[in-house]
DRENTORKOL-3810 file (N, C-alpha, C; in nm, 4 decimals):
REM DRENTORKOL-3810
@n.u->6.4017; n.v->3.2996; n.w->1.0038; ca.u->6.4481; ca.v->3.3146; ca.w->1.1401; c.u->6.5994; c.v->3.3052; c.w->1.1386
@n.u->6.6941; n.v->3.3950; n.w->1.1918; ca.u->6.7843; ca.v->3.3783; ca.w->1.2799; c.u->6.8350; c.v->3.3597; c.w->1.3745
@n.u->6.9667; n.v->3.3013; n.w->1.3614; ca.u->7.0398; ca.v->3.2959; ca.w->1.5134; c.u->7.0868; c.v->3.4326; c.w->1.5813
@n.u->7.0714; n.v->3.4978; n.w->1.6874; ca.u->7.1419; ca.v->3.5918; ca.w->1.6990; c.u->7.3064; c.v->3.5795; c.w->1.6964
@n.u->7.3223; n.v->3.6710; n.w->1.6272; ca.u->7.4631; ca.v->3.6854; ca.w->1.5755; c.u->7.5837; c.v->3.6893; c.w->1.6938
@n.u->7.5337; n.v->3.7489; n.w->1.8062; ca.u->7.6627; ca.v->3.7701; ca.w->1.8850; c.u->7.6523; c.v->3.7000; c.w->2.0099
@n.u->7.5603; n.v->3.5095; n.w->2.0284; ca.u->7.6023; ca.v->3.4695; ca.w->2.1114; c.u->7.5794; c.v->3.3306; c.w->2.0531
@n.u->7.5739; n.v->3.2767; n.w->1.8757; ca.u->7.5845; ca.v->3.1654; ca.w->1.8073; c.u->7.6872; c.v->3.1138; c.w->1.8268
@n.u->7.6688; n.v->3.0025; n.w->1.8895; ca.u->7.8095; ca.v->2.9367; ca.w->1.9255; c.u->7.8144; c.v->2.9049; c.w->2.0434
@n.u->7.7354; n.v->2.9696; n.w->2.1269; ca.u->7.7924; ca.v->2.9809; ca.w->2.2636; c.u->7.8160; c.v->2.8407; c.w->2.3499
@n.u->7.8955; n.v->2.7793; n.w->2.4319; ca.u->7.9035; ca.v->2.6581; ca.w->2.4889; c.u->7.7620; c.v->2.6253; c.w->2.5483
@n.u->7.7115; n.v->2.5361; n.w->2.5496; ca.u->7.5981; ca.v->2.5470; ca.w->2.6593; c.u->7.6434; c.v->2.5391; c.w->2.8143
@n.u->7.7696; n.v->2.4446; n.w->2.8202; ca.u->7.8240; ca.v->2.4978; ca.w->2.9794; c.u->7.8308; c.v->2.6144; c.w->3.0321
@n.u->7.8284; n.v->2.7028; n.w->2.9482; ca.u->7.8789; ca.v->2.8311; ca.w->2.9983; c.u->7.7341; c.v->2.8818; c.w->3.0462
@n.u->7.6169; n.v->2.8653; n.w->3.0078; ca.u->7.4755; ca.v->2.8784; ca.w->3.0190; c.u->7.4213; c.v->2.8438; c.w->3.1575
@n.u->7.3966; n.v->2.9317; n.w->3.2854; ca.u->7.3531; ca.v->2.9209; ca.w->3.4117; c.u->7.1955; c.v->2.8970; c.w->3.4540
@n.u->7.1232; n.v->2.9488; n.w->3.3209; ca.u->7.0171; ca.v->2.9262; ca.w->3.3711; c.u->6.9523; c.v->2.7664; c.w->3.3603
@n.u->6.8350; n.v->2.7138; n.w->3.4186; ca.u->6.7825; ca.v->2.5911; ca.w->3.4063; c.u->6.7444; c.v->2.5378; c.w->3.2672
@n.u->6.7947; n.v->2.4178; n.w->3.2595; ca.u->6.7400; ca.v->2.3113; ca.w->3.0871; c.u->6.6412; c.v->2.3037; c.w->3.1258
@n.u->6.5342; n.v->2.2947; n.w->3.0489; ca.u->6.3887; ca.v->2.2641; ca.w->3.0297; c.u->6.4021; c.v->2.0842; c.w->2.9372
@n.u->6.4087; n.v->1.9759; n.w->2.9431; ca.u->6.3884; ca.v->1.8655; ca.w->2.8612; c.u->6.2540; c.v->1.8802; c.w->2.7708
@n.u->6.2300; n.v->1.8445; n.w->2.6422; ca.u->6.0955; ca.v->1.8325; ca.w->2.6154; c.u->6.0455; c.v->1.7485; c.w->2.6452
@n.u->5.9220; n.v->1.7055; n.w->2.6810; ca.u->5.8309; ca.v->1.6133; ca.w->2.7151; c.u->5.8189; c.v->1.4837; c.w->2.5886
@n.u->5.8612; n.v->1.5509; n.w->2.4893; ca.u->5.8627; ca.v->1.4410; ca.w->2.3746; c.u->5.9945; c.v->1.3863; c.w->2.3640
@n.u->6.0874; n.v->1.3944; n.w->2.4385; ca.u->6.1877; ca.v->1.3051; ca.w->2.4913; c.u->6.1922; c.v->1.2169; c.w->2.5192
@n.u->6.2879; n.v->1.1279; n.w->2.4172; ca.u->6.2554; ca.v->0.9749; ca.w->2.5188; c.u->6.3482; c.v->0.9583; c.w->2.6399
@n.u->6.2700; n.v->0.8707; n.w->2.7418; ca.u->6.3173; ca.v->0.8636; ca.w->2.8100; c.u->6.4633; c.v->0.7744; c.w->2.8779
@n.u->6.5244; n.v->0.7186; n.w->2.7560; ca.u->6.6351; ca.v->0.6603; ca.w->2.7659; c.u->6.7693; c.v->0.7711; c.w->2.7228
@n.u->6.7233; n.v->0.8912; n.w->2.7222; ca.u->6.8043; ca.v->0.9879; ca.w->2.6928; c.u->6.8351; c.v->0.9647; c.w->2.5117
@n.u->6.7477; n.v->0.9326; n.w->2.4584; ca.u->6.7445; ca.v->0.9644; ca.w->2.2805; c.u->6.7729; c.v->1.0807; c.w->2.2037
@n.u->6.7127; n.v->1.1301; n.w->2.1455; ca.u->6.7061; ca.v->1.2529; ca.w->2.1075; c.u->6.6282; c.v->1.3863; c.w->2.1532
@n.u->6.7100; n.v->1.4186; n.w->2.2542; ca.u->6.6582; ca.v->1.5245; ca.w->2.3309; c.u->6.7045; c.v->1.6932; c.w->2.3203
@n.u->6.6084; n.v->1.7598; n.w->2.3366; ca.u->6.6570; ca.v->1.8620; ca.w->2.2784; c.u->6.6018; c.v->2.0063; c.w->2.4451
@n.u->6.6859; n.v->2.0285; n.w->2.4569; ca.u->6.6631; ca.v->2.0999; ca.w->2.5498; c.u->6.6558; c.v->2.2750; c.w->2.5544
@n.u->6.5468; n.v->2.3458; n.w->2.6148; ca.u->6.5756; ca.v->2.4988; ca.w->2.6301; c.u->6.6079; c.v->2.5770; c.w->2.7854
@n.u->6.6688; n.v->2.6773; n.w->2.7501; ca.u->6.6893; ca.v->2.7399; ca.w->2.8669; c.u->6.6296; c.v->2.8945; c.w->2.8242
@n.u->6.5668; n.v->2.9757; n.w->2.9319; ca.u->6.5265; ca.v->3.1492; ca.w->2.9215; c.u->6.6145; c.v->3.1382; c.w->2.9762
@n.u->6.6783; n.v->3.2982; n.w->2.9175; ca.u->6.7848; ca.v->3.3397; ca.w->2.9761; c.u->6.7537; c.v->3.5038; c.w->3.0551
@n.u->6.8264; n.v->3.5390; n.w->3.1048; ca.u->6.7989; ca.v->3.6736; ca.w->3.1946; c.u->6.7478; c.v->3.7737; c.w->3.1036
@n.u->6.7884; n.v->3.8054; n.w->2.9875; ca.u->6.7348; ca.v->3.9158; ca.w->2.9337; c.u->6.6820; c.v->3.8881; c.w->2.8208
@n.u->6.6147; n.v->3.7440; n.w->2.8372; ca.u->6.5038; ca.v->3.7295; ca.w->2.7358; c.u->6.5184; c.v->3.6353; c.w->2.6443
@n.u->6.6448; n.v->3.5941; n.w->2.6141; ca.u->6.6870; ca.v->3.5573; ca.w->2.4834; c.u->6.6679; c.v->3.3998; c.w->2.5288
@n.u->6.6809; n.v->3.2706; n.w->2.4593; ca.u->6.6400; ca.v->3.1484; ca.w->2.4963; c.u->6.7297; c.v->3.0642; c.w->2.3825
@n.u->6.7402; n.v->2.9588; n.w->2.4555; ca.u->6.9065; ca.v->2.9076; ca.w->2.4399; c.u->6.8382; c.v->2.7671; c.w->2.3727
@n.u->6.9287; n.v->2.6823; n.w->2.3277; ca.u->6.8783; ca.v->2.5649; ca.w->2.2809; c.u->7.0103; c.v->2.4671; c.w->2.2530
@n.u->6.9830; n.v->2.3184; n.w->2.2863; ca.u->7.1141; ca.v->2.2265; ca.w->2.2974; c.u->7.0531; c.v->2.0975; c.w->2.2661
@n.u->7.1458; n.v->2.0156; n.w->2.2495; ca.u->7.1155; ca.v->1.8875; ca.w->2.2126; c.u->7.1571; c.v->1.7985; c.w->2.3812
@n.u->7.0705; n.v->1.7691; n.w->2.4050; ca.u->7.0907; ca.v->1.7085; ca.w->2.6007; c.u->7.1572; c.v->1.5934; c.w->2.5652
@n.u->7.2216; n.v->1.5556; n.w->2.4505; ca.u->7.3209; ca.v->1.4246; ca.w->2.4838; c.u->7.4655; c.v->1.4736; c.w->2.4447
@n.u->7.4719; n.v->1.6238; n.w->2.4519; ca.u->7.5746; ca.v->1.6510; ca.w->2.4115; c.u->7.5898; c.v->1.8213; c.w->2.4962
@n.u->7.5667; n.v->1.8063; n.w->2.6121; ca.u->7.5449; ca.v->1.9080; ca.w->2.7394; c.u->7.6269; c.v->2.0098; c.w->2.7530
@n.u->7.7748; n.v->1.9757; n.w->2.6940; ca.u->7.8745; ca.v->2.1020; ca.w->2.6738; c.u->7.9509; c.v->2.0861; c.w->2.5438
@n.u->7.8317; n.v->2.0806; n.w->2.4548; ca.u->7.8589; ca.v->2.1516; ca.w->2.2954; c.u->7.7902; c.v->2.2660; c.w->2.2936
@n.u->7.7806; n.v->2.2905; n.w->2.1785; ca.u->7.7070; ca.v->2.4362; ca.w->2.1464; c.u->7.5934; c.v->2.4450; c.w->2.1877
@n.u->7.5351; n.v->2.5652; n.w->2.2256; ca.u->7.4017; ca.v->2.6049; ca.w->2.2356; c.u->7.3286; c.v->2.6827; c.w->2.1219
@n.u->7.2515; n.v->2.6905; n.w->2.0502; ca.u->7.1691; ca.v->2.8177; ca.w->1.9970; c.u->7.1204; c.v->2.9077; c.w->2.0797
@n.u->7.1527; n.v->3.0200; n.w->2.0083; ca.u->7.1037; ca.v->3.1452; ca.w->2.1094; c.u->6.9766; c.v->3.2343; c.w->2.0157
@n.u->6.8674; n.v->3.2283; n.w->2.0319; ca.u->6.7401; ca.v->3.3203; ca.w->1.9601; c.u->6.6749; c.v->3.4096; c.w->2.0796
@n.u->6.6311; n.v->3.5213; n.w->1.9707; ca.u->6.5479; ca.v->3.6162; ca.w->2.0454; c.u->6.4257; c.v->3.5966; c.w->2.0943
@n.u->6.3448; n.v->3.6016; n.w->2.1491; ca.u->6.2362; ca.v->3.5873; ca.w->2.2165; c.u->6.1283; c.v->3.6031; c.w->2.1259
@n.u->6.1643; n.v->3.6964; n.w->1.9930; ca.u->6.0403; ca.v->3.7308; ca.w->1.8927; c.u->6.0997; c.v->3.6035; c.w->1.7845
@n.u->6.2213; n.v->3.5216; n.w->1.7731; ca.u->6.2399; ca.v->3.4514; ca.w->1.6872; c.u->6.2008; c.v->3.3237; c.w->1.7411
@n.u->6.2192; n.v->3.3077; n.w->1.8919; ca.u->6.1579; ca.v->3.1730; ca.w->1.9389; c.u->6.0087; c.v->3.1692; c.w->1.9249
@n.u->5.9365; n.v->3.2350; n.w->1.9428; ca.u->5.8016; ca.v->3.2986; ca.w->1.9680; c.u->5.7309; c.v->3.2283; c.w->1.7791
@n.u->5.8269; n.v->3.3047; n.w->1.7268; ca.u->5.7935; ca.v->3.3123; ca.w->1.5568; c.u->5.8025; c.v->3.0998; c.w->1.4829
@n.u->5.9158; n.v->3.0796; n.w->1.5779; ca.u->5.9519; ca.v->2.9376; ca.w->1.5343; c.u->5.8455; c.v->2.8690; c.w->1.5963
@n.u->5.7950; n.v->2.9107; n.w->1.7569; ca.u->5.6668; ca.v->2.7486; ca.w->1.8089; c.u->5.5845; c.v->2.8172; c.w->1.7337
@n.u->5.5376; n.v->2.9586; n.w->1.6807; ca.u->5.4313; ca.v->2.9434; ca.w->1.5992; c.u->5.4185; c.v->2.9163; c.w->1.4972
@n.u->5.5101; n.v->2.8828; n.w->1.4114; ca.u->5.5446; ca.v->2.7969; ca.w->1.2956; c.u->5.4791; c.v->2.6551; c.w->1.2764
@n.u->5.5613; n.v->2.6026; n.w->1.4035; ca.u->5.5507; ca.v->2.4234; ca.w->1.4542; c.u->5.4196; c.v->2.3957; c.w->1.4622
@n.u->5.3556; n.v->2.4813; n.w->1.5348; ca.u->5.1838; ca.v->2.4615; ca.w->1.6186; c.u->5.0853; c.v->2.5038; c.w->1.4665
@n.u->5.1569; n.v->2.5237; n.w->1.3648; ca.u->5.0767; ca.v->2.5888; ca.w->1.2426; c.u->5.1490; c.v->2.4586; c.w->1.1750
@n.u->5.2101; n.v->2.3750; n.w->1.1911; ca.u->5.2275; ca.v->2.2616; ca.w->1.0984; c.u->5.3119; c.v->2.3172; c.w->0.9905
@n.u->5.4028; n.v->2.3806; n.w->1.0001; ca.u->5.5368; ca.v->2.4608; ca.w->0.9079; c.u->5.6202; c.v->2.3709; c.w->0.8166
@n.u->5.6591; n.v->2.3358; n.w->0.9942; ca.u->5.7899; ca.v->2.2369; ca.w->0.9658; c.u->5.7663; c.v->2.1090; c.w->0.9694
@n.u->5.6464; n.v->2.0268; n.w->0.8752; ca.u->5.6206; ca.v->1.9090; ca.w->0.8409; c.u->5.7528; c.v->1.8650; c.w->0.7367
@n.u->5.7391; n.v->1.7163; n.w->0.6855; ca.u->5.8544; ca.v->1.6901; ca.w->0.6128; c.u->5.7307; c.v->1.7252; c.w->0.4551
@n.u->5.8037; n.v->1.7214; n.w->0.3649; ca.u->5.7949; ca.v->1.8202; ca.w->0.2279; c.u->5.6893; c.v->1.6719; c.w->0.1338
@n.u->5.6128; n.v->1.7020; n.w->0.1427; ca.u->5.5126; ca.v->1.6065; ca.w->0.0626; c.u->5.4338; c.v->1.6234; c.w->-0.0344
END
């Protein structure tokens, strides 16, 4: 999987549409990791304790490709 190339980097301030928090967030604001859809598909990603640093920017077939990774037990740690 890649990042798309021509919006890696992007501030997440600059990002209008709504954060999504995950539900596996703790709730003292820990390690939270947040997404946003964006207008033409593409879906954004940030670290919510750090709200105007960078965002990741992926395509819809690379986000798609990554939760089906996760939900297939991919990205376990290496045992």
């Amino acid at each position: 999987m890649s990042v798309s190339s021509t919006t890696s980097g992007t501030s997440a301030w600059e990002i209008t549409a709504p954060w999504i928090k995950s539900s596996y967030s703790g709730p003292t604001g820990g390690n939270c990791v947040e997404v946003a859809f964006l207008a033409g598909g593409d879906v954004a990603v940030r670290n919510s304790r750090h709200p105007d640093g960078p965002a990741l920017i992926f395509t819809r077939a690379e986000w798609d490709a990554f939760l089906g990774g996760a939900r297939d037990g991919e990205f376990g740690p290496p045992g």
